[in-house]
C-alpha positions, 0 to 999 in steps of 0.5 A: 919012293922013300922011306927015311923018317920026315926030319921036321919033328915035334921036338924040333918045333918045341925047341924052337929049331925050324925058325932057328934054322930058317933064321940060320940060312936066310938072315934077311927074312923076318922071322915073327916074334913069340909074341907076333906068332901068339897073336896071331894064333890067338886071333884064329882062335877068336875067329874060330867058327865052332866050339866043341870036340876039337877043330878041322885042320886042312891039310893040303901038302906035308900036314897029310904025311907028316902033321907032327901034332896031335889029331883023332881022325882024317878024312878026304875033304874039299874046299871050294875056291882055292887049289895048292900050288908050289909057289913058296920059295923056301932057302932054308929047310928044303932049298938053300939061297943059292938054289931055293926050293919050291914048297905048296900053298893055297892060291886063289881059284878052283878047289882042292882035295885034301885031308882034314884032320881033327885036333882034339879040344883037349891041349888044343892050344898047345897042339896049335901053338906047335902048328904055329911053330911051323907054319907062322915062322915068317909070315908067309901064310895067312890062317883062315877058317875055310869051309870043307865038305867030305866024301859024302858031300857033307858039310864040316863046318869052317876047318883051319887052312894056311893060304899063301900070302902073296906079299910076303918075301917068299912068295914065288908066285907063277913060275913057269912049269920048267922052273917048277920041275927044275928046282924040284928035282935039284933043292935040297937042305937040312929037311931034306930034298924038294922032291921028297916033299913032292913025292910024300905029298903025292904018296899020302893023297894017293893012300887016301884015295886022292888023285891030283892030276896037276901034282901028278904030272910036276911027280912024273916029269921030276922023275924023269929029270932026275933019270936024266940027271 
C-alpha cells in the first residue's frame, strides 16, 4: 500500500530529532530527560532475565516494519496476557494538536502475535539507548520483559515489550471503533500519515505469516473511508 522509505530513522534518534520534534509540536508533555531516559534503560538492563548472545525485543506494530536498530533475526512469536491496541494519542510525529493520530500499545488481557527480534550482545547498550531514544521520549510506555513463545510452541525466555501506560498524558484509552477508524484515516505529520502506520504494520505481520483479524478490520474500513473521502 506504500512504498516511500519510514521517515523515522537511526539518525534522527542519534540526533536526538524524534523528542525535539515531539517536544516542537506539544510543548505541554514532558519529555524525559537524558538522565531520566538512562535510568530507565539501565533498570531494564538490570532486571534483564537472561545473559548471553543478545536480547529478544518484541515487536508488536512499527518495530516489525521499521526497527531502525540492529537485530540478527526475527521470528513469529506470542505473548500470553496482552494484545495491541491503538490507544496512544500522538500530536506529534503521526498526528497534530489539532487532529491527533492514534499509534499501537500493549494492553492488558488476551494475547498477541508479533515478531521478536534479536539484539546482538555486541553494542547491545548503544543499540538500546537508540530504542530508548524512541520509544521513552515521554513516558508513555513501560518496559517489561515479557515471556514469549515461537511457532513451534517453544519458550524464549523473557523478550523485551513496550506496554502501554495508562497514566501517562497520551493514553487514549477505549475510544469507540469510529474514532479509531476516523483519526486513522485523516492524522498525519512530519513521520507521515496514520494510516501508513497501519497499513506497514498489517503488511509486515502479513509477509510474516501473521493474520491480525482485529487490525485487519480497523485496515479495511480505513480504506473504505478513505474511498469515501
Amino acid at each position: 500500500m506504500t512504498d516511500a522509505p519510514p521517515r523515522l530513522t537511526r539518525e534522527m534518534l542519534l540526533g536526538g530529532g524524534l523528542a525535539d520534534m515531539i517536544a516542537r509540536a506539544s510543548p505541554q508533555m514532558r519529555v524525559l530527560s537524558e538522565a531520566e531516559r538512562r535510568a530507565s534503560l539501565h533498570a531494564a538492563l538490570a532486571a534483564r532475565p537472561e545473559r548471553g548472545d543478545g536480547v529478544w525485543l518484541f515487536a508488536y506494530g512499527s518495530l516489525i516494519w521499521n526497527p531502525t536498530i540492529r537485530v540478527t533475526a526475527q521470528r513469529a512469536a506470542t505473548v500470553q496476557g496482552w494484545h495491541r491496541a491503538f490507544c496512544l494519542a500522538t500530536r506529534a510525529g503521526r498526528g497534530t494538536p489539532e487532529n491527533p493520530g492514534l499509534l499501537l500499545g500493549l494492553r492488558p488481557g488476551g494475547s498477541c502475535v508479533g515478531a521478536v527480534l534479536r539484539v546482538p550482545e555486541d553494542g547491545l547498550e548503544h543499540e538500546l539507548d537508540l530504542l530508548w531514544r524512541r520509544e521513552m521520549v515521554t513516558g508513555s510506555y513501560t518496559p517489561r520483559w515479557l515471556d514469549a513463545t515461537d511457532e513451534a510452541g517453544a519458550t524464549l525466555g523473557g523478550a523485551l515489550a513496550f506496554t502501554i501506560e495508562d497514566t501517562s498524558h497520551g493514553y487514549a484509552g477505549d475510544l469507540p471503533e469510529a474514532e479509531v477508524v476516523e483519526r486513522l484515516a485523516t492524522a498525519g505529520g512530519e513521520l507521515g500519515t496514520c494510516a501508513d502506520y497501519l497499513f506497514r504494520t498489517c503488511e509486515g505481520l502479513h509477509r510474516m505469516g501473521i493474520r491480525d483479524p482485529a487490525l485487519d478490520r480497523i485496515a479495511a474500513l480505513v480504506l473504505a473511508r478513505h474511498a469515501a473521502m
